[in-house]
GULUMVO-6246 format. One record per residue (C-alpha): residue number from 0; y, z, x. Coordinates in steps of 0.2 Angstrom, whole numbers. Each point is the difference from the previous one (the first is absolute). Layout:
% residues N
  resi      Y      Z      X
   NUM      Y      Z      X
...
***
This chain:
% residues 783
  resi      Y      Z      X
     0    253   -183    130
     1    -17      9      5
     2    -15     -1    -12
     3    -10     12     10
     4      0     17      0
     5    -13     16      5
     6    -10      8    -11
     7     -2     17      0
     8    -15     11      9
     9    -15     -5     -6
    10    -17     12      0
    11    -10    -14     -9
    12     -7    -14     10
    13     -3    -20     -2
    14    -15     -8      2
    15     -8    -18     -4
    16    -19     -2     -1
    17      2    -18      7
    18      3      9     18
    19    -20      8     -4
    20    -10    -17     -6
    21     -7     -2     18
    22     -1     20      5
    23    -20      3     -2
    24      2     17     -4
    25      9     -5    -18
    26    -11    -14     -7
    27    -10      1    -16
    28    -17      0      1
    29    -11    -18     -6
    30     -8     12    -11
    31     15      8     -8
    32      9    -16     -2
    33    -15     -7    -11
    34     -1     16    -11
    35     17      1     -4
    36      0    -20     -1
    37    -11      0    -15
    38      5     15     -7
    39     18     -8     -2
    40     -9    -16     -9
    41     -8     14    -12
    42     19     10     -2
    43     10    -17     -4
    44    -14     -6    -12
    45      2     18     -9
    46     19     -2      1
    47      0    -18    -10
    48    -13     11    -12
    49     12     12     -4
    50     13    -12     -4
    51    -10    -12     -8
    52     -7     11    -12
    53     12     15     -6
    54      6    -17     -6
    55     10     -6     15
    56     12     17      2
    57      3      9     16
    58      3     -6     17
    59    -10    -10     11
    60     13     -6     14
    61      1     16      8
    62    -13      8     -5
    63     -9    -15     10
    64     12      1     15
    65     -2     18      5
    66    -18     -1     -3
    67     -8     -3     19
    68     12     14      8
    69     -7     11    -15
    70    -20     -4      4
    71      4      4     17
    72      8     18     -3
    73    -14      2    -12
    74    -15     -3     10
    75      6      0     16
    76     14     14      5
    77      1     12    -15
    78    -10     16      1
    79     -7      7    -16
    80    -13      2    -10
    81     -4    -11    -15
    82    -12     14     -7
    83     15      9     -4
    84     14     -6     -4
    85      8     16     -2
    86      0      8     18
    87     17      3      4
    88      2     -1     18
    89     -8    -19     -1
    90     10    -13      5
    91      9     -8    -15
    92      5    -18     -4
    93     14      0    -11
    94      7    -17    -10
    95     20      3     -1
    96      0    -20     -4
    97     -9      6    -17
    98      1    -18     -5
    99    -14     -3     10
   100    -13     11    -11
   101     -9    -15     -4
   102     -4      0     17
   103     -3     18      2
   104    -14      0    -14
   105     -8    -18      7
   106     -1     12     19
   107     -6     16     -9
   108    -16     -9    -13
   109     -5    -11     16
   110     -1     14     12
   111     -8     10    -13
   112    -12    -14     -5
   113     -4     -4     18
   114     -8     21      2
   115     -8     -2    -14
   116     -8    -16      4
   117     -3      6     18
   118      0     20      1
   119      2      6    -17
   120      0     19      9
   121     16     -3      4
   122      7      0    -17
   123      6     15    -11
   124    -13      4    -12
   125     14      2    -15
   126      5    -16     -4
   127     16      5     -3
   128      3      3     18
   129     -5    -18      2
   130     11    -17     -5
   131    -15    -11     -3
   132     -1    -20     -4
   133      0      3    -18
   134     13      9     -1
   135      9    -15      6
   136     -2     -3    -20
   137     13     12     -2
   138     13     -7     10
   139     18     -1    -10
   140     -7      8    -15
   141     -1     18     -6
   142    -12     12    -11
   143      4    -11    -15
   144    -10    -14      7
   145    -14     -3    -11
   146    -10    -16      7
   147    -19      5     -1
   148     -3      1     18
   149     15     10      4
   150     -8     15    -11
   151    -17     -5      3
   152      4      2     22
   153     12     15     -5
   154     14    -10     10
   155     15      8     10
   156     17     -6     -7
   157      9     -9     15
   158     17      1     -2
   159     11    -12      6
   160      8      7     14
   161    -10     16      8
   162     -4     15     -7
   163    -10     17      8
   164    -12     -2    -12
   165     -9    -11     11
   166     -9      5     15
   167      9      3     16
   168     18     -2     -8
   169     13     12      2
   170     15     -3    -10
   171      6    -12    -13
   172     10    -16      9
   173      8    -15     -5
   174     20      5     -7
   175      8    -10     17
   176      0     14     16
   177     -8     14    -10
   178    -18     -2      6
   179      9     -3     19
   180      8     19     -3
   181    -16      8     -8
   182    -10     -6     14
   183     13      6     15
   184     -1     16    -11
   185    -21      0      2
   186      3     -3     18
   187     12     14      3
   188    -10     13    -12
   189    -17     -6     12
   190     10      1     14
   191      5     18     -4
   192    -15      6     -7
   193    -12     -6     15
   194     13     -2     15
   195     -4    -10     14
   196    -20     -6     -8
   197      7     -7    -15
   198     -4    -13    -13
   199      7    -16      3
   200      9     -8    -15
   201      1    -18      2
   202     13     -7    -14
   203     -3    -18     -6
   204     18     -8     -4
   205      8    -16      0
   206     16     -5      4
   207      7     -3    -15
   208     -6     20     -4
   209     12      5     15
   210     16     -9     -8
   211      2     17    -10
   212     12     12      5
   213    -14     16     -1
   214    -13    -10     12
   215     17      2     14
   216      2     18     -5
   217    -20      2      1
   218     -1     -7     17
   219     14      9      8
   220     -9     15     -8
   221    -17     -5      8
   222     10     -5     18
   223     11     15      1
   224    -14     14     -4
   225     -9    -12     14
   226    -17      0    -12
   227    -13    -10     13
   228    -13     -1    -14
   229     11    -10    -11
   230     -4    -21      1
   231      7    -12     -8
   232    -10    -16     -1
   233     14    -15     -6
   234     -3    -14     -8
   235     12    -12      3
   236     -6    -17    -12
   237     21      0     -2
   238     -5     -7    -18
   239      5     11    -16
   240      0     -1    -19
   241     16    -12      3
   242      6     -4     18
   243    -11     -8     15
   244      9      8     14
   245      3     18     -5
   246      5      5     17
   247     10     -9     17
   248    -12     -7     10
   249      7     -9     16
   250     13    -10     -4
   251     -1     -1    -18
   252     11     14    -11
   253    -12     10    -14
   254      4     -4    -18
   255      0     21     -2
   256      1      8     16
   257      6     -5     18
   258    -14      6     11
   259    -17      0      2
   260    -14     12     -1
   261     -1      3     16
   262     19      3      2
   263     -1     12    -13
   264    -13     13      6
   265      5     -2     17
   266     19      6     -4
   267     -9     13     -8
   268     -8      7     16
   269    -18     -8     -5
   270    -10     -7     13
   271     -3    -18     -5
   272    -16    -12      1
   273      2    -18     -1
   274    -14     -7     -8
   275      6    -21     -3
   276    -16     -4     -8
   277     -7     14    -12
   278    -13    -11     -2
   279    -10      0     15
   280    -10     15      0
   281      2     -1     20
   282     18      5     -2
   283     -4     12    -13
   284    -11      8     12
   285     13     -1     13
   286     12      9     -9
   287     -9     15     -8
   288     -5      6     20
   289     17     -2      4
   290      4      9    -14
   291    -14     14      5
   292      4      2     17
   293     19      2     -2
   294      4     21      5
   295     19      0     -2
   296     -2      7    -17
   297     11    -10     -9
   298     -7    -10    -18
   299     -3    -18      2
   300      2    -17     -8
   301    -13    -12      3
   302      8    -18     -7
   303    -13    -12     -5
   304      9    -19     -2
   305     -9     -4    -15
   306     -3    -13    -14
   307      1      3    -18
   308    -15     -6     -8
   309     -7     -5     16
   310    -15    -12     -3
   311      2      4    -19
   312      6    -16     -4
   313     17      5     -7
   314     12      8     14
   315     18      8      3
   316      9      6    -16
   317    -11     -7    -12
   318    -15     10      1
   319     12     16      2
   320     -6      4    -20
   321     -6    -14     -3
   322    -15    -11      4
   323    -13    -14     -7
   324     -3     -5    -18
   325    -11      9     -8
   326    -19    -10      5
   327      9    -13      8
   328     -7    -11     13
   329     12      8     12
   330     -7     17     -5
   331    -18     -6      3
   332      8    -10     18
   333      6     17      5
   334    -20      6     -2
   335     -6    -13     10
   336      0      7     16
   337    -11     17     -7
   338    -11    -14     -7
   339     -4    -10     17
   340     -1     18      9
   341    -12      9     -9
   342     -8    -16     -7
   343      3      4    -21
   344     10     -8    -15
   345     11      9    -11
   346     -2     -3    -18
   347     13    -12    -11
   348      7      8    -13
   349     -5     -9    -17
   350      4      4    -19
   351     12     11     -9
   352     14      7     10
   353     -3     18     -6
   354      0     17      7
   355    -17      2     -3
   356     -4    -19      8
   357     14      4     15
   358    -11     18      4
   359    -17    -10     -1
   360      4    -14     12
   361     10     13     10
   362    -16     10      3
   363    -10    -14      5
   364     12     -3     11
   365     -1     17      8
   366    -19     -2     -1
   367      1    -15     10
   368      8     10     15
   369    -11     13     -3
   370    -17    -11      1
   371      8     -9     16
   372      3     15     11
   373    -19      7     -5
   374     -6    -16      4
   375      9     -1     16
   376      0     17      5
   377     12     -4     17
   378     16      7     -6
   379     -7     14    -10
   380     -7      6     15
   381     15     -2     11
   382      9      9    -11
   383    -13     16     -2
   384      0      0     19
   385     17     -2      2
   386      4     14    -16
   387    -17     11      8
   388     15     -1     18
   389     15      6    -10
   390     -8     15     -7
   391     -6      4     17
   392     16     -2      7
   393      7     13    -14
   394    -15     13      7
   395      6     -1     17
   396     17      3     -4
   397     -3     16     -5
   398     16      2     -9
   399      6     17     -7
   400     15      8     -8
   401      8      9     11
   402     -4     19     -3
   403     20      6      0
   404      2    -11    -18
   405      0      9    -15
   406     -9     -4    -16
   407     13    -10    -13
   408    -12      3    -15
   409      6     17     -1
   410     16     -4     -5
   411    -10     -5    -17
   412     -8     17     -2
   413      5     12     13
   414     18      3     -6
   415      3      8    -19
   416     19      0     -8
   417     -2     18     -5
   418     -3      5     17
   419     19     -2      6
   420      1      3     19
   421     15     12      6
   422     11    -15      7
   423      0     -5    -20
   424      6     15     -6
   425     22     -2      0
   426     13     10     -3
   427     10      1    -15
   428     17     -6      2
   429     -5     -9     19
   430      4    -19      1
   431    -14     -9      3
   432     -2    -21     -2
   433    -18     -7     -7
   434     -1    -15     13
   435     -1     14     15
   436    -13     11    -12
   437     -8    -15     -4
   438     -3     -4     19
   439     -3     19      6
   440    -15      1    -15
   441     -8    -16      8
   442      2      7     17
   443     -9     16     -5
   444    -15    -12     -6
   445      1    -10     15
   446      0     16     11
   447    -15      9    -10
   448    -11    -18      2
   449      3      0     19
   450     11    -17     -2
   451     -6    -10    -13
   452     16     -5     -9
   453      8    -15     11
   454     18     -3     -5
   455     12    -14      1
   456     18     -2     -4
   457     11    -15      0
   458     12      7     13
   459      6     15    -10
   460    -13     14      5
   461     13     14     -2
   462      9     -8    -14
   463    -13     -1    -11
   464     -9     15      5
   465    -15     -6      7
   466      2      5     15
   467     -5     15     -4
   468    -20     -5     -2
   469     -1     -2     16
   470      8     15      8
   471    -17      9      6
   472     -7    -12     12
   473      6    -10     16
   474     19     -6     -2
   475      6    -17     -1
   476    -10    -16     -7
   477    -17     -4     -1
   478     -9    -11     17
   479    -15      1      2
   480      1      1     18
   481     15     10      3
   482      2     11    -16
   483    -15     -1     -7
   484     -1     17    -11
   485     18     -4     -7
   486      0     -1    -19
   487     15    -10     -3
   488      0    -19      1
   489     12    -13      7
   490      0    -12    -17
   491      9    -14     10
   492     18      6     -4
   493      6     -3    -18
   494    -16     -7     -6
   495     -5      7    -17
   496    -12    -16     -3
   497     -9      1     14
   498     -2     21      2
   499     -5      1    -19
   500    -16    -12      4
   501     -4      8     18
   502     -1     16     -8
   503    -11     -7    -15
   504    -10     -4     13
   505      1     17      7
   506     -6      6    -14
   507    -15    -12     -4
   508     -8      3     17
   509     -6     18     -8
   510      8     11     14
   511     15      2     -3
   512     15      0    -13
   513     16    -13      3
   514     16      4     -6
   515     14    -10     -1
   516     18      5     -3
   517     16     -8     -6
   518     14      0    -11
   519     -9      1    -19
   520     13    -17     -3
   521    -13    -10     12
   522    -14      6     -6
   523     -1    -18     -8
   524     -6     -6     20
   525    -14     10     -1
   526     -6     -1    -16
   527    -13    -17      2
   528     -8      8     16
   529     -2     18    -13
   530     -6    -12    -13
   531    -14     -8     11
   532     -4     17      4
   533     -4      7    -15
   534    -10    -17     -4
   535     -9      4     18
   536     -3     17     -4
   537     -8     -5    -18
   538    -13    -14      8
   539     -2     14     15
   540     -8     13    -11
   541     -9    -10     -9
   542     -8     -4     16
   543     -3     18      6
   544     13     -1     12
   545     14     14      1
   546     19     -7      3
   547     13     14      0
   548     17      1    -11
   549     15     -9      8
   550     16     10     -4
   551     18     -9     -5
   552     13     13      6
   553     14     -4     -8
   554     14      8      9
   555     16     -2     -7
   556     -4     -4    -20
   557     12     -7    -12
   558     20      6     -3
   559     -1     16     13
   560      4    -13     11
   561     14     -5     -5
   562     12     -3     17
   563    -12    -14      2
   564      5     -9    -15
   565    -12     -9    -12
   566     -7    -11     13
   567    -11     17      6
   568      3     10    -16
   569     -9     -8    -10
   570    -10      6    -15
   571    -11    -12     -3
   572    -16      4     13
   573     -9     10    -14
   574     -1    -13    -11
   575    -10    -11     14
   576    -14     13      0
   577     -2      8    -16
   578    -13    -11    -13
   579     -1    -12     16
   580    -17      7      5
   581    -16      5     -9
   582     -1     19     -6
   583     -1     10     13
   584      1    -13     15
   585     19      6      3
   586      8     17     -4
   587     18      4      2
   588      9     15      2
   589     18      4     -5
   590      2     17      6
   591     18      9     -6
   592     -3     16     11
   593     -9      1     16
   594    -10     14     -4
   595    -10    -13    -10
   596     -2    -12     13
   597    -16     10      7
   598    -10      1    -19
   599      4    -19     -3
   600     -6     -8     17
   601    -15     12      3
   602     -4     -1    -21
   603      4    -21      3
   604    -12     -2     15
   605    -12      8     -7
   606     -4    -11    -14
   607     -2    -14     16
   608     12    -12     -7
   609      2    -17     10
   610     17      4      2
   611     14     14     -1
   612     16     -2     -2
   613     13     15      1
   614     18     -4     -5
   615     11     13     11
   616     18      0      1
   617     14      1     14
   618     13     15     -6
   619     -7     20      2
   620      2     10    -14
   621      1     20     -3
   622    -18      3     -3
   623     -1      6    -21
   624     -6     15     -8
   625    -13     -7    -13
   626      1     19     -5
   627     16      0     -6
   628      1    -19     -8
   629    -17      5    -10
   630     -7    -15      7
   631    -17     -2      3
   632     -9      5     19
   633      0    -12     13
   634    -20     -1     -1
   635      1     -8    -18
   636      8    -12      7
   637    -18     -7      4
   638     -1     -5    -17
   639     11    -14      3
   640     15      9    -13
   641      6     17     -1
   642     13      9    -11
   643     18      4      9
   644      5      4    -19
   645    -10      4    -13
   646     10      3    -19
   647     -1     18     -6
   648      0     -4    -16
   649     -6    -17    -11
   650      5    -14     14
   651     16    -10     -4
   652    -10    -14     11
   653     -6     -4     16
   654      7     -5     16
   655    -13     -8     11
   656      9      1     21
   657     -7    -10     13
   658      8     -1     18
   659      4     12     13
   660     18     -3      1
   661      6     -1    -19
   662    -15     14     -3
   663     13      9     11
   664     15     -4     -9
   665    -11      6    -17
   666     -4     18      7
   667     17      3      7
   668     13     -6    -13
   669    -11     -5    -16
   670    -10     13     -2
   671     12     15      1
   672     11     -9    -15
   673    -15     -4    -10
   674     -4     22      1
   675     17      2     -2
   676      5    -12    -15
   677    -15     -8     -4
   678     -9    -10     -8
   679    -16      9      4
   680    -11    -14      5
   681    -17     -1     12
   682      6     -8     20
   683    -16     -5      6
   684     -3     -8     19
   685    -10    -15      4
   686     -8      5     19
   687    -13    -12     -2
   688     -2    -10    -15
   689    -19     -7      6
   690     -2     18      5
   691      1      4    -19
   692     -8    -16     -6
   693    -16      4     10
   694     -3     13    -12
   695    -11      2    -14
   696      9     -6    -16
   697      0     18     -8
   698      7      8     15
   699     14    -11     -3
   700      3      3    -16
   701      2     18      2
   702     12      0     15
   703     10    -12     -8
   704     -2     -2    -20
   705     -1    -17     -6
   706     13      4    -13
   707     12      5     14
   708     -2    -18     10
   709      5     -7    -17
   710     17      3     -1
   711      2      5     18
   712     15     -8     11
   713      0     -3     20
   714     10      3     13
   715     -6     -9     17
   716      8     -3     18
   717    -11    -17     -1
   718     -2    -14    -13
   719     -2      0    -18
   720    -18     -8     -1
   721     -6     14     11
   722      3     13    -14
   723     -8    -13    -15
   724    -14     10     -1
   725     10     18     -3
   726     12     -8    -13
   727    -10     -5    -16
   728     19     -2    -12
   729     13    -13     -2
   730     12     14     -2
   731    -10     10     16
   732      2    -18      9
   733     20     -2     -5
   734      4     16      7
   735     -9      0     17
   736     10      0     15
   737     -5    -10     16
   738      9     -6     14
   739      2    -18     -6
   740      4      4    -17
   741     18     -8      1
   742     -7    -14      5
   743      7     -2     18
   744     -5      5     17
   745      9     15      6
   746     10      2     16
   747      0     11     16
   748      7     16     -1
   749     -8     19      2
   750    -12      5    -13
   751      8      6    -11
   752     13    -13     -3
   753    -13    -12     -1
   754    -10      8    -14
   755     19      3     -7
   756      1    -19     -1
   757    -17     -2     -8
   758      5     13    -13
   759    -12     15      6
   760     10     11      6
   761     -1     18    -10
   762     12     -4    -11
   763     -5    -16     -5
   764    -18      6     -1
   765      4     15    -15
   766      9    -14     -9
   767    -14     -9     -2
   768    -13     12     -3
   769     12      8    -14
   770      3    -18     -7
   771    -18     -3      1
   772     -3     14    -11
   773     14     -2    -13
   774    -12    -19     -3
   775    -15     10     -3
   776      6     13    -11
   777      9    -16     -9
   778    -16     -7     -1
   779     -9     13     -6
   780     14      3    -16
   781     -1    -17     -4
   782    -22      1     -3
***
């Protein structure tokens, strides 16, 4: 039988540096070789600091191992300006292996240290623009760190994988393949934004990053849309927490996957670098001009064969997370190169083994880098010239927006919930389904911002309703060659994982909004690269920076979609977001009628959330007449609740509703028995329960009395935990009805046999609401 077979057409090429070692026109300069020589001595030194010292937490191995490709992007290929860290159309470096962060900080407080040893006017004058030495002191700890010198130098808290809140990052990383999305997403939002003079993003992974099913989806994403400014820089130690050959390499299966780097991005349409010894900064060197001189516009992999821990004195697997003794003699070995370079000794550590003792000897420590690169100003002054070259290399550039983009912030400001546009207004009686509304409102804002609103669905465009957002501009997917103005993005096929953190990405970058769409029921696959987001967005503000809201269109929530059976109609994707963020980081909406789907996304994005997640539903309903219910305007909705029912007389109790499809079942068969025979309670709506809770206390109060929420009951189309904060009595708990209440999944059928099975059909839901009052007028004879 044959073992061979074609592989399909390729756009991406191959190369290996080794065919360049003797070509003249791709050799590294004596000079550049010795600058980046010594400043590699100064990076490892910082690394074995870092460990040493938080005490021994982080990781060295790869922090170490990716390091020489690193210096060389940073001193010698990248264009932007360390003055200002903020400039947008600069080139970015973003670390999707967040693991590495011990590294990221040794790079950032060297290069820092080197300009302002060597040409302090390159340096921001606010020091929080800066990551300087001392705020190495911060690394793995937070604002609650209360060692003297860490108040005394008003140190950064460094977290333990990246966060914006340092310099020159972009986006939380580290959750396995969310920082290889949010930087695909960067690269695709740059790509937009300045077309053919774009940033370059160059992604620093591992191999063990690219075993997660998202880093697949992001690549095929970053291939597909053919994003030339997208460069991913691999290395490939082989070594992770647990295995010592993560991938196949030759003849020899992987523990975890069967192919190698290289394999991988080229089946994906990359062009692919070999680099077999991402040591040798002639390689290195090698590889980035290839890289540069590529014009086929397809992203590429540069693969760096690499050692874990190289020269560290602990390789492979066991300096993933993990390193020296704290002030051991192999700790102080691993310093003896910077010791012999730069002609210093470290200090011992001696005495108590406090936090105090730890941030003392640590500090001297620093010191004693610090004193050897003024004493010998050679490095410091290679990198200022080199860091002087990079911001030159931004100037000449000359990168600008292209003038046809709108302005995304006005999405925040521009737009009022009050201010209805005609294609909101509907007709009374006309069927209309929220998901399609949904998608029409954020076309209209993608249309009056001249494209800002990027959109991604995971192969169900028209299903879910997305489709719609991108109805204004250029049919068809998004390339940036041959669709470039498209709105809508090919996310790779079924790919929720991977389109949720391309478009946080999307957002981060500050152009743009990315929306992602699915079934509500997967909601779950998106939900770490949201949460990064929102952690992003926190740190990013913080730092005067300006990410955008990622939006979470939920399609097809809940028991509407019923045919589909409980794998897709599932109630529980609320739950996942609601208390799962910080006030006001996420907001969802839960619309019952589309003429409340403009007040709630416009009222929601204003407020700038980190993320919005609408829940919209499958089925078209006749369009109702608040008017004659006596319910509340659709505008109150922006309240977060609203009345559909409110008791003429003393209220019997209170029936708090949340979900567009059993919200339906409420206005059309429970209210008209509760007019008819009573009893007369309030039915009030949930829209948007953070909506309601970003309110002042007493504005709560008087929609929505506290005496009412303590004896109210729920009726929800998702779970019971999502209405905990509505229902504050035993009996009010008892009687509310949610899908799972009997205990069992349900099974596929229309919709309304399904919510028949679940017991919230019409009928089923008077019963309760009448037993539910019988309890509380028992209760109240028995006081």
């Amino acid at each position: 039988m044959s073992r061979t077979f074609e592989l399909g057409k390729k756009r991406g090429v191959f190369a290996d540096v080794t065919d360049y070692l003797d070509n003249p026109a791709y050799q590294l300069s004596a000079e550049d070789a010795a600058g980046l020589e010594r400043l590699d001595a100064a990076y490892r030194a910082l690394v074995s600091l870092l460990y040493n010292y938080v005490p021994t937490s982080g990781h060295p191995g790869g922090s170490i191992s990716s390091g020489r490709f690193v210096e060389h992007l940073l001193y010698k290929d990248m264009a932007y300006d360390l003055k200002h860290p903020h400039r947008e159309e600069a080139d970015i470096i973003s670390y999707a292996a967040g693991h590495k962060a011990l590294g990221l900080y040794a790079m950032w407080a060297l290069r820092n240290e080197c300009a302002r040893i060597a040409a302090p006017e390159l340096l921001p004058e606010d020091p929080a623009l800066q990551l300087r030495l001392e705020d190495l002191l911060g690394f793995r700890h937070n604002k609650m760190q209360g060692t003297p010198l860490f108040k005394q130098f008003n140190v950064k808290p460094l977290g333990g994988h990246p966060e914006p809140l340092i310099p020159f990052v972009r986006t939380s990383t580290g959750a396995s393949g969310v920082g290889d999305g949010s930087a695909v997403g960067l690269a695709l939002a740059a790509a937009d934004a300045y077309g053919e003079n774009c940033p370059a993003v160059h992604i620093v992974e591992g191999e063990g990053g690219l075993t997660a099913g998202r880093a697949s989806e992001a690549a095929a994403m970053a291939a597909t849309a053919q994003l030339k400014n997208a460069v991913f820089h691999l290395d490939w130690n082989e070594a992770s927490i647990e295995s010592e050959r993560v991938t196949a390499d030759g003849e020899h299966p992987g523990d975890y996957v069967q192919w190698n780097p290289m394999e991988f991005f080229y089946i994906h349409d990359f062009n692919v670098i070999r680099v077999p010894d991402g040591h040798d900064f002639k390689q290195i060197h090698i590889a980035h001009r290839l890289a540069a001189e590529l014009d086929n516009h397809q992203p590429t992999a540069i693969v760096y064969r690499t050692v874990k821990g190289w020269h560290y004195g602990i390789e492979g697997k066991a300096s993933h997370g993990a390193g020296h003794k704290f002030a051991s003699d192999g700790f102080y070995r691993s310093l003896a190169e910077f010791e012999k370079t730069f002609g210093v000794t470290f200090p011992r550590f001696e005495g108590e083994k406090n936090a105090e003792n730890i941030e003392k000897f640590y500090w001297e420590s620093l010191l004693t880098v610090r004193r050897a690169l003024e004493a010998d100003k050679t490095a410091a002054a290679y990198a200022a010239n080199c860091l002087k070259a990079s911001a030159g290399k931004l100037e000449e550039k000359k990168r600008a927006v292209r003038a046809d983009l709108g302005d995304c912030k006005a999405l925040y400001t521009k737009f009022f919930e009050g201010e209805v546009p005609a294609e909101f207004v509907f007709e009374k009686g006309k069927s209309y389904t929220t998901r399609s509304v949904l998608g029409a409102v954020l076309a209209y804002l993608n249309k009056e911002t001249k494209g800002t609103v990027l959109a991604a669905s995971a192969d169900l465009y028209g299903s879910t309703g997305a489709a719609g957002i991108a109805k204004d501009f250029p049919s068809g997917n998004f390339n940036a060659v041959s669709n470039p103005l498209s709105r809508r993005l090919s996310a790779g096929g079924i790919c929720e994982d991977g389109m949720a953190a391309v478009c946080t990405g999307i957002s981060a970058f500050g152009r743009h909004i990315g929306v992602s769409a699915s079934y509500g029921a997967f909601l779950a696959f998106e939900h770490v690269a949201a949460r990064l987001h929102a952690i992003g967005v926190q740190c990013a503000r913080e730092a005067g920076l300006d990410p955008n809201t990622f939006i979470m269109f939920n399609g097809h929530a809940s028991l509407p979609t019923g045919e589909d059976g409980p794998t897709h109609a599932d109630p529980q994707s609320l739950q996942l977001l609601q208390d799962n963020f910080p006030k006001g980081a996420c907001i969802t909406a839960t619309p019952l009628e589309v003429d409340e789907i403009w007040p709630l996304t416009v009222r929601a994005l204003s407020l700038k959330p980190a993320v919005f997640a609408p829940f919209v539903v499958r089925p078209s309903y006749a369009f109702m007449d608040r008017e004659a219910l006596g319910a509340d305007p659709a505008i109150k909705a922006v309240n977060g609740v609203y009345y559909l029912r409110r008791a003429k007389g003393r209220a019997e109790g209170t029936v708090i509703v949340q979900g567009a499809g059993v919200g339906r079942i409420v206005v059309e068969e429970l209210l008209p028995a509760l007019n008819e025979k009573g009893p007369d309670v309030n039915v009030v709506y949930v829209a948007s329960r953070e909506l309601f809770e970003l309110m002042t206390q007493a504005e709560q109060d008087a929609i929505l009395p506290p005496e009412l929420l303590r004896t109210a009951m729920g009726i929800t189309d998702f779970t019971l935990p999502t209405l905990d904060c509505w229902i504050h009595s035993r009996a009010g708990r008892r009687h509310t009805l949610f899908p799972h209440k009997n205990g069992e999944f349900l099974g596929s059928a229309s919709a309304q046999k399904v919510y028949a099975e679940a017991g919230l059909d019409g009928d089923s839901l008077y019963a309760a609401v009448c037993a539910y009052v019988q309890d509380l007028k028992r209760a109240a004879n028995w006081l």
